[in-house]
Structures are given as C-alpha cells and as structure tokens.
C-alpha positions as CSV (number, residue, x, y, z in Angstrom):
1,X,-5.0,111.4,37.3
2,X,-3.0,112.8,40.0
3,X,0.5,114.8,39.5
4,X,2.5,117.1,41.6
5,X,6.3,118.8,40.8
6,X,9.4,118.5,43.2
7,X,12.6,120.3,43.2
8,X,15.1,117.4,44.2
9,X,18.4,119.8,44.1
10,X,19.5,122.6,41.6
11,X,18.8,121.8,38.2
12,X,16.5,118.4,38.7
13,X,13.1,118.3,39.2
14,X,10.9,115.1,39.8
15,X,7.6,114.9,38.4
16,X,5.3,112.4,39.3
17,X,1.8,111.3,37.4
18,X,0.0,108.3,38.7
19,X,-3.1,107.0,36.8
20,X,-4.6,104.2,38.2
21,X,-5.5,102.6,34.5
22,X,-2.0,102.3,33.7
23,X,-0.9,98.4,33.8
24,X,2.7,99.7,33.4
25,X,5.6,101.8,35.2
26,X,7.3,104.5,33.1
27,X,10.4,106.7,34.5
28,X,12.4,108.4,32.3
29,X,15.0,110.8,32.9
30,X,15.6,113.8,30.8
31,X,19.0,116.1,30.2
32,X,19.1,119.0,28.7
33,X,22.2,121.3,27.7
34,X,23.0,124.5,25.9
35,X,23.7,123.2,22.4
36,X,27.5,122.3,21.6
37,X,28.1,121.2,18.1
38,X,31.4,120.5,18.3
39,X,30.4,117.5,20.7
40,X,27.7,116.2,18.8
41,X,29.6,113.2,17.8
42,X,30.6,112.5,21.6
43,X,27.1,113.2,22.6
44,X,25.4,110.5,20.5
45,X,27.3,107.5,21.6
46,X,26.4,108.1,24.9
47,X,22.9,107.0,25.3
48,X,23.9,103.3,23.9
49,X,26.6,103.0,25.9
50,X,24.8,103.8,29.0
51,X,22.0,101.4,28.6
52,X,23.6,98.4,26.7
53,X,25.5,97.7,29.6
54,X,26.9,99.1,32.6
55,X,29.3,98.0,35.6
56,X,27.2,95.8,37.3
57,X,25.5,94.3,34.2
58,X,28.4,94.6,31.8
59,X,27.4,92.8,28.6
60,X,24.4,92.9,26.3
61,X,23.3,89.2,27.5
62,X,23.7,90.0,31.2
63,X,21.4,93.2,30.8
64,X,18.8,91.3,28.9
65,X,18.6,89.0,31.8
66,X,18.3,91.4,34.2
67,X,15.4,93.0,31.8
68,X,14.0,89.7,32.0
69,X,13.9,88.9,35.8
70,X,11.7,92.3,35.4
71,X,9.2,90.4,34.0
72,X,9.8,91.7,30.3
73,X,11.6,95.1,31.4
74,X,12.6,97.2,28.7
75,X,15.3,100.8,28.2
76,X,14.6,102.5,25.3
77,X,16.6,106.2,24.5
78,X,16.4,109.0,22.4
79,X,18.5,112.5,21.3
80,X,17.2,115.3,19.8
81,X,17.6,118.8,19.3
82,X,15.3,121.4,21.0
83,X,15.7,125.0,19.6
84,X,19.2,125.2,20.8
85,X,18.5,122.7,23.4
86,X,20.3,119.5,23.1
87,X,18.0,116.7,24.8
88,X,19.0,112.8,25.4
89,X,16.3,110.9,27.4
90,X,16.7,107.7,29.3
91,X,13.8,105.8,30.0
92,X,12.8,102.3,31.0
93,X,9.6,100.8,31.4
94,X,8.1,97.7,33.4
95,X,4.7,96.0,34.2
96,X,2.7,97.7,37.9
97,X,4.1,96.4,41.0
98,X,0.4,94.9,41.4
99,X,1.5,92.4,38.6
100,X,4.4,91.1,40.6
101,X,3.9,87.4,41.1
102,X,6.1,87.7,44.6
103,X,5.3,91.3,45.4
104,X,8.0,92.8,44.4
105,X,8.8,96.7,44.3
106,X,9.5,96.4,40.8
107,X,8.9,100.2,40.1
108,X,11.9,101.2,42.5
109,X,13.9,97.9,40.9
110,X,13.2,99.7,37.8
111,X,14.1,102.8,38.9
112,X,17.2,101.7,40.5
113,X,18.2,99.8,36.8
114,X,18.2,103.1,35.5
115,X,20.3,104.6,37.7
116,X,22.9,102.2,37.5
117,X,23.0,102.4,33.8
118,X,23.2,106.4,34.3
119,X,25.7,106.7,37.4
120,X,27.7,103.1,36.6
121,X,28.7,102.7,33.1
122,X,30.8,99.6,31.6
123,X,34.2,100.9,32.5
124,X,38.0,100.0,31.6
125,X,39.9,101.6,34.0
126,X,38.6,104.5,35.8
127,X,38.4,107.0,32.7
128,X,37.1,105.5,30.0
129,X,34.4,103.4,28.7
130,X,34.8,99.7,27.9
131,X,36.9,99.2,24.2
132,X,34.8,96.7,23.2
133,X,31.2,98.3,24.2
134,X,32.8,101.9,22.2
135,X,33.7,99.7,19.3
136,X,30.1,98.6,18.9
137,X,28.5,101.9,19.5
138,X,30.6,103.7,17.1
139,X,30.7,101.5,14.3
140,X,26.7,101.9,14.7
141,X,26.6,106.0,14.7
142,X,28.6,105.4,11.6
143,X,26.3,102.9,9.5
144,X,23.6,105.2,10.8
145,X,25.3,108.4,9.5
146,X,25.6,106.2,6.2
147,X,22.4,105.4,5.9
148,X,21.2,108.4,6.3
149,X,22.3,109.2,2.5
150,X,19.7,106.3,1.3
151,X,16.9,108.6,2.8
152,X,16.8,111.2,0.4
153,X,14.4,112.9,1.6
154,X,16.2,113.3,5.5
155,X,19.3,114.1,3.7
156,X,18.1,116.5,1.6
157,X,16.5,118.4,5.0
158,X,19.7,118.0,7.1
159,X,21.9,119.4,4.4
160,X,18.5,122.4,3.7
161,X,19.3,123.0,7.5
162,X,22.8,123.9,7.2
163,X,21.8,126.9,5.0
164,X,18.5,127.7,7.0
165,X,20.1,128.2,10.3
166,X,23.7,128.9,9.1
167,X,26.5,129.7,12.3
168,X,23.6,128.3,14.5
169,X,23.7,124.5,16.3
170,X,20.6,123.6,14.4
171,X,22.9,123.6,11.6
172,X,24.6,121.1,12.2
173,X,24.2,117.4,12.1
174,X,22.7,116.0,15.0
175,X,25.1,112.5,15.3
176,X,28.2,114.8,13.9
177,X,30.0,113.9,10.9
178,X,32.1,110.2,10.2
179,X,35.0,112.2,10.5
180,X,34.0,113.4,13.9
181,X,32.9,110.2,15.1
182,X,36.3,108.4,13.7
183,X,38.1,110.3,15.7
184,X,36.3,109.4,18.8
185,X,38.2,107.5,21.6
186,X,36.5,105.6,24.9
187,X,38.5,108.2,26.7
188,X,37.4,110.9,25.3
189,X,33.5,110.4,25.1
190,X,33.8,109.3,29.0
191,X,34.9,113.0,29.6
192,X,31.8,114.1,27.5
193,X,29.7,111.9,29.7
194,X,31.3,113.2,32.8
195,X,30.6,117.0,31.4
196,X,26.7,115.9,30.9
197,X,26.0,114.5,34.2
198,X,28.0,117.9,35.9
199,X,25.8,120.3,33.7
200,X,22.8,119.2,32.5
201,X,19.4,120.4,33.5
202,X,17.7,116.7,34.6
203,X,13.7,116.1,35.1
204,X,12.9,112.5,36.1
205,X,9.3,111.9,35.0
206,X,7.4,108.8,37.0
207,X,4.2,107.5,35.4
208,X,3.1,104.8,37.0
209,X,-1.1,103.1,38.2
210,X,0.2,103.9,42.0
211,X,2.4,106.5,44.3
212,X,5.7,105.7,44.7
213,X,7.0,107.8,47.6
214,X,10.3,106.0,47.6
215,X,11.2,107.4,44.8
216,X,12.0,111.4,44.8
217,X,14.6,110.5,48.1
218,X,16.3,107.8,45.5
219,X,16.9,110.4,42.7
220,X,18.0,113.2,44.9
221,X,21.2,111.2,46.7
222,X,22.0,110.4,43.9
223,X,22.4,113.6,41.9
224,X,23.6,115.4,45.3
225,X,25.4,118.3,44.9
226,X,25.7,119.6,41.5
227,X,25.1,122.2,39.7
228,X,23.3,122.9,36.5
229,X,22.3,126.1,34.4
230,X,18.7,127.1,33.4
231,X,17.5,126.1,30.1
232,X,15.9,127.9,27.8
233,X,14.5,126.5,24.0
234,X,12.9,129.8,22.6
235,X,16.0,131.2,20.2
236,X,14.2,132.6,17.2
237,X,16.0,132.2,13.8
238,X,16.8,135.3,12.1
239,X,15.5,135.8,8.6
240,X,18.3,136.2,6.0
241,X,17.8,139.9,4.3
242,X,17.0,138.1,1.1
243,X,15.7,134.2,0.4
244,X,18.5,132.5,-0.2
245,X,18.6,129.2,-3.4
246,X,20.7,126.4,-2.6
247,X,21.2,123.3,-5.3
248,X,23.1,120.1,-4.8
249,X,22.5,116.6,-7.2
250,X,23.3,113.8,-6.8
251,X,21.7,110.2,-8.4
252,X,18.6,110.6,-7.5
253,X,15.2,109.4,-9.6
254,X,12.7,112.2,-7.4
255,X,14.2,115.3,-6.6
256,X,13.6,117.3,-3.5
257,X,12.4,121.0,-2.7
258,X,13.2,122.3,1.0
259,X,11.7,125.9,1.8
260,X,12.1,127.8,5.1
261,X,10.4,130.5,6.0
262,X,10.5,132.7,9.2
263,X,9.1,134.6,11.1
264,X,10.1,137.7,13.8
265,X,7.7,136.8,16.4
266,X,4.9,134.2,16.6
267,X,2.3,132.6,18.9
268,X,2.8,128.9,19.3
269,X,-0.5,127.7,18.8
270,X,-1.3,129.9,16.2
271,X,1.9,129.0,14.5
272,X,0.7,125.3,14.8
273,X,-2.5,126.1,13.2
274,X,-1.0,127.9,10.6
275,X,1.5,125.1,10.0
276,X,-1.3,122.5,10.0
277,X,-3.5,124.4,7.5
278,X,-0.4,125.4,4.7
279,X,0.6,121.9,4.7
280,X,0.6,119.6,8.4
281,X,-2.4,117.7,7.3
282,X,-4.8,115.3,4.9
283,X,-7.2,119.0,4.2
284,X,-4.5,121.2,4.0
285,X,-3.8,123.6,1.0
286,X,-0.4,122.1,-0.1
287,X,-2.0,118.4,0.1
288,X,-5.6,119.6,-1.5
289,X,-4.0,121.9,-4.4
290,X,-0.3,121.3,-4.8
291,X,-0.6,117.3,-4.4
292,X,-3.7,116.5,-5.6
293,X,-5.4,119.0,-8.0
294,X,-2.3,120.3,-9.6
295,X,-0.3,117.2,-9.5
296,X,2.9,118.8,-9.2
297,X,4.8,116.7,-6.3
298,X,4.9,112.9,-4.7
299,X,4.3,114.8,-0.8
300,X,4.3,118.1,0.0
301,X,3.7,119.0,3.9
302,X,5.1,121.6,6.4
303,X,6.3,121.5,9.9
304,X,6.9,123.8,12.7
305,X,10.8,123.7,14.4
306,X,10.0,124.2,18.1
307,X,11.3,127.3,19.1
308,X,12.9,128.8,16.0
309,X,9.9,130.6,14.7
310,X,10.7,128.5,11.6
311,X,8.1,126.9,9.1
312,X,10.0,123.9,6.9
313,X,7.9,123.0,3.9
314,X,9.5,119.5,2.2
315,X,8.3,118.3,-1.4
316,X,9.3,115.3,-3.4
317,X,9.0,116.5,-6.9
318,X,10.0,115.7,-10.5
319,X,12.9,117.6,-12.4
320,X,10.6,119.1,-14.6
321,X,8.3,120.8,-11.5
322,X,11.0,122.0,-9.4
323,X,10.0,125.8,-10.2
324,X,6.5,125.4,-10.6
325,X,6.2,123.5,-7.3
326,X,8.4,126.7,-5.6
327,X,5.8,128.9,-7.4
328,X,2.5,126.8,-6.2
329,X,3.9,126.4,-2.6
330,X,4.6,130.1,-2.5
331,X,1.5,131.0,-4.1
332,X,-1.2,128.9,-1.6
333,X,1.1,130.8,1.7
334,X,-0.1,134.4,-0.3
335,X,-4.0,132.5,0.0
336,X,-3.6,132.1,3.6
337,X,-2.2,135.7,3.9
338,X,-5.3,136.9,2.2
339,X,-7.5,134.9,3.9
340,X,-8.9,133.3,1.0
341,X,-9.1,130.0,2.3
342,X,-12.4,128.4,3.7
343,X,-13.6,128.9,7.1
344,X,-14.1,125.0,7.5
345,X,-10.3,124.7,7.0
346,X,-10.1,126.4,10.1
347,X,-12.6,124.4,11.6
348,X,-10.9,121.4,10.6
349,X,-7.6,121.9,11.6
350,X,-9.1,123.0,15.3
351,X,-11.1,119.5,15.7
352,X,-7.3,117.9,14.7
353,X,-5.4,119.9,16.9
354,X,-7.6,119.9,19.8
355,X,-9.0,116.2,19.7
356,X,-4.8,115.3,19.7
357,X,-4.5,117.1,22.7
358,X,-7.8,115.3,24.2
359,X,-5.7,112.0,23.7
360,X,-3.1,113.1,26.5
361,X,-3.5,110.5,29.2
362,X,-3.9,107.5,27.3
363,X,-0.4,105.8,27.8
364,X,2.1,106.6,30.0
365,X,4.6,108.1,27.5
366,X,2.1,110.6,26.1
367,X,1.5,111.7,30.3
368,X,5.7,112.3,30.5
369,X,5.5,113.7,26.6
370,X,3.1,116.2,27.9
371,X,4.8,117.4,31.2
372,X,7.7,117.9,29.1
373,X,5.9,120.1,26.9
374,X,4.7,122.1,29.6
375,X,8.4,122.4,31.1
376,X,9.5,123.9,27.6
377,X,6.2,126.6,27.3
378,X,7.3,129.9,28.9
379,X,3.8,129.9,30.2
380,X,3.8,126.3,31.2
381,X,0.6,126.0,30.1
382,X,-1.4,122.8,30.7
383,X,-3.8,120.8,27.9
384,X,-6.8,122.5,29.0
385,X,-5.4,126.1,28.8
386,X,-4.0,124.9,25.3
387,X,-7.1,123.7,23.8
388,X,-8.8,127.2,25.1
389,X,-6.0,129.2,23.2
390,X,-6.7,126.9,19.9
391,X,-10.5,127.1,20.6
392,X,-10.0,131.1,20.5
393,X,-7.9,131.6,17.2
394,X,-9.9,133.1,14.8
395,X,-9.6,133.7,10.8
396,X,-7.7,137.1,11.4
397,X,-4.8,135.2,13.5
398,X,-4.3,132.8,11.0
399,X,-3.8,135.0,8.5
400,X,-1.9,137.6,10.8
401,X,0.4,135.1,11.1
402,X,0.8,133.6,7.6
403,X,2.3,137.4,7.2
404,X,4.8,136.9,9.3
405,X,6.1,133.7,7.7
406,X,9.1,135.3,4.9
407,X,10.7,132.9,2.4
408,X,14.4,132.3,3.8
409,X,15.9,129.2,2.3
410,X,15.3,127.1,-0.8
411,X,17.3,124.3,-1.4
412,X,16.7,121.7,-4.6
413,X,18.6,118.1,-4.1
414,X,18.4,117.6,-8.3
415,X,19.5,114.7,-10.5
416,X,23.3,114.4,-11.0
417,X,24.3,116.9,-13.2
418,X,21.4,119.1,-13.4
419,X,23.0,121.8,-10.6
420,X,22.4,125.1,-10.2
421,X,24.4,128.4,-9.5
C-alpha cells in the first residue's frame, strides 16, 4: 500500500492511498465545520440534494443513467457529529480503470461526477435549489425525524443527550427539529450550502488499485481561493457537580436507562479499552453480569463519544429493574476501579481491539475511514503506533481510568404514566 498527503490550498488536503488489490475506485470528500445548531435542519438536506441530482444531470432518472454508463457507479453520503465537529461526506465509488471495456479514465469521470454534484447543484434561478428536488428532500428529513420515535431505544439516547451535554451542540438533534425543517425554504438552505463550501475544512480521500496523478490538479482549481478555519474535535464535556436523574414515559412495553459518565482528562486508547471491557463487547462485565447472570436488562453495552471524554452506557430494561439495573451498572464500574476484574478481560479486549485495527486495508472505505482517524488524533498516529499504545496498557491504566469516569446523567424513558420527579 502506498499513500502520501497534499495541501491543495488553505483548508483542503488531498490524500491519496493506492492498493493494487483493490478492484474498485473510492473518492470521497469530507467537510468539516465548527458545530452550528441552529443550522442543523439546513445542514441535513444538503447532502441529498447535492447527489440526487445536479445541473447537468438534473433528475433522479438522468443521474442513475449517468451512474450507469459508469459501469454500476454509485454516491453514497453521510452527516454526523464529531465532538463539536459537524461532518457531511460525499463519496462515490466505481469499478478500476483496468475494468474499463474501452479504456476509459473512469476514476477521473468519477471524480469529475462528484464535483459536479458538489460545485453544480439542481438550481431554479440563481439562488436557490430546485422546488421540486427541496420538496422531496424535506418531506424525507421529516418522515426520518418521525421515525426516529419508533426507535426507542435512539430516541431515548437523543433526548439522554440533551441533558448530558446541555448548552452544548451535541445536545441537540442532529437533523434539527420538524419545526425547524418546516420552515426550511430552497432559498434559504442554498445560502447554507453556499456558507459550507466558503468555510469548511475539506480532505478529498482517493483509494484506488492505481496512481491517479490527474487528480490533486482537478480538486485544487476547483476549490481555488477560499478560505477555511482549522478544526479541532477534542472539546471535553464538563461533568455536572452532581449526577443529574431525568424521566420521561411514554407507551412503551421495555423501558430504557441512559447513563453518562465523564471524565476530566483521558487517553484515547485507554478510554477504548476501558469502554470495551465495562460494556463494548460479547466478554464484557455489563454483558457477563448484568445481562446474563443477573438477568436484569434485554442489552446493556457502552460506548465512547469521540472527543467528549464521555462514556454512554444504554440498557433496555423492564419497569420493575430500572433501579436495580442503575445499581448493577454502577456497581461492575466500582469492580473495574478496584481492579477486580480478570486479567484475561484485559487480554481479551486487547486481541479485539488490536485484531480490528489489523483489518485496516481490506476495502477501500476502511483505508479513507482510517486516514480520517488519523486527521482527527492530535498525534496523528498511524495503526501501527495505535496497536503499540493498546499492546502497552496495562491493568493499572484500566483501572486509572475507570476512576476518572463520574456518573453525570441518568435518564429513564418509562411506561406512560409511571414518571418521575
């Protein structure tokens, strides 16, 4: 595998990664901006509209046959929330040059594609976005914000996250609210798009079997001139003063227990191992005691929230257990403080953590997903650095770190009528 960095401009970098066993050509292009919750709702109905059409293909059916004279083409897109990073990717994929019946240069076709969609949207007018392509887009943010409700247990964590990081962006709802997205107009998410493309940090990731040297000269005429701000992901949550206990109900037959805890400082890998043994896997206390040999919940796993120094511990539990499920989860985190906890838990966890890492490099989407990662590390360390720092934590860091985790946040989505002060 070969890879090397370029600066095309201020504020985008293109990185390439060519690995002759790939059959297929990835380039995606990432932009990130300082969080805004207030444009949330604009934000979201963005990535659609750029990549179900755009001025020169300006209809679903004329962009599925230009995805199909690239022999099977695809764009696929994504938002998420970093920290206090706010992250849309654009990516499209196609089959290697070297499967081109005529020979064509289908990786800079592709490339091209994506620009277009990017640089060229579906327009009415010079200053908004086609009526009927926005009509579309956001009557599907609001069945998506609708259904979000049917997923109990992704409501219950969005509305556990308003409370955990209260007054911060990762407070609020990633697609906004249906109010928000109601009051939307073609003209007005243009101006959000416009915003984006002036002031978002943008890395163009090429994975591909072969160099493409055309490539980094494409991207950089086409985001000449601009300027963009540096990003940074690592904004640490504070911990309230005292664990705060939210309820809500609503008609729901399993009930669900949220609990945050944070921590003042952290070390990302031992934070992931931490996370991993408390709750992120098959062996891991919460699974092994709280799910299995007490019986006490349907799941119960934790996660780590990149940058945030923030452990989220979800459970699906019955009325009855709410408390003694708060109590057991509470109780295995004092075990991993104490270090009573088996030295093959460790050991497991390692082998998980480390053989995931070992699996970098087998598609083209993990190559881009792991560049990225090493964009977001302050050290910008690589896998093999990675695997050495998880290959080095010993018994003493894991429980080091358990100790930093406090109890923030509890929330409790109970059956209707069953709410708590």
């Amino acid at each position: 595998m070969k890879e090397y960095t370029q600066s095309l401009g201020e504020g985008i970098e293109f990185v390439s990664i060519v690995e002759p066993k790939f059959k297929t050509t990835n380039i995606s292009a990432v932009l990130l901006l300082p969080c805004q919750p207030e444009k949330f709702a604009e934000w979201a109905l963005i990535p659609n509209l750029l990549l179900n059409s755009c001025e020169k293909y300006p209809s679903i059916a004329r962009m599925s046959e230009k995805m199909q004279e690239l022999y099977g083409a695809y764009l696929d897109n994504s938002i998420s929330l970093i920290a206090d990073t706010w992250q849309m990717r654009l990516l499209v994929n196609s089959i290697g040059d070297a499967y081109a019946l005529e020979g064509e240069n289908l990786r800079e076709e592709a490339a091209s594609l994506l620009l277009e969609c990017l640089l060229h949207p579906n327009l009415e007018g010079e200053n908004a976005f086609a009526e009927s392509a926005f009509k579309t887009e956001q009557q599907e943010l609001l069945d998506v914000i609708e259904s979000e409700i049917n997923n109990k247990r992704s409501y219950a964590v969005k509305q556990a996250r308003k409370k955990i990081f209260e007054n911060e962006p990762n407070a609020c709802p990633l697609y906004g609210t249906t109010e928000e997205v109601l009051a939307l107009t073609p003209e007005k998410v243009y101006q959000a798009y416009q915003e984006i493309l002036k002031q978002a940090q943008i890395l163009i990731y090429y994975v591909g079997p072969e160099e493409a040297p055309e490539l980094p000269e494409l991207f950089r005429k086409a985001f000449a001139e601009r300027k963009a701000p540096v990003i940074s992901v690592q904004h640490p949550s504070p911990c309230k003063a005292e664990p705060v206990t939210v309820s809500d109900s609503m008609n729901v037959g399993q009930c669900q227990l949220i609990m945050a805890f944070k921590a003042d400082e952290i070390q990302q890998e031992a934070a992931r191992m931490c996370s991993l043994m408390f709750g992120g896997a098959p062996f891991s206390l919460l699974f092994s005691n709280v799910r299995e040999k007490m019986s006490l919940c349907y799941y119960c796993s934790s996660n780590i929230v990149y940058g945030k120094n923030t452990m989220i511990v979800t459970s699906g539990v019955s009325q009855e257990n709410l408390e003694k499920t708060r109590e057991a989860v509470l109780n295995q985190l004092e075990t991993m403080q104490k270090g009573e906890f088996e030295d093959s838990l460790l050991t497991d966890a390692k082998r998980y953590l480390i053989n995931a890492l070992k699996l970098t490099g087998d598609t083209p989407s993990s190559c881009a997903a792991e560049a990225f990662e090493r964009f977001l590390r302050p050290d910008h360390a690589g896998v093999a650095e990675r695997i050495r720092l998880y290959e080095n934590l010993t018994k003493q860091d894991i429980i080091e770190t358990a100790k930093a985790f406090r109890l923030d946040t509890v929330y409790m989505l109970m059956q209707k009528g069953e709410k708590q002060a």
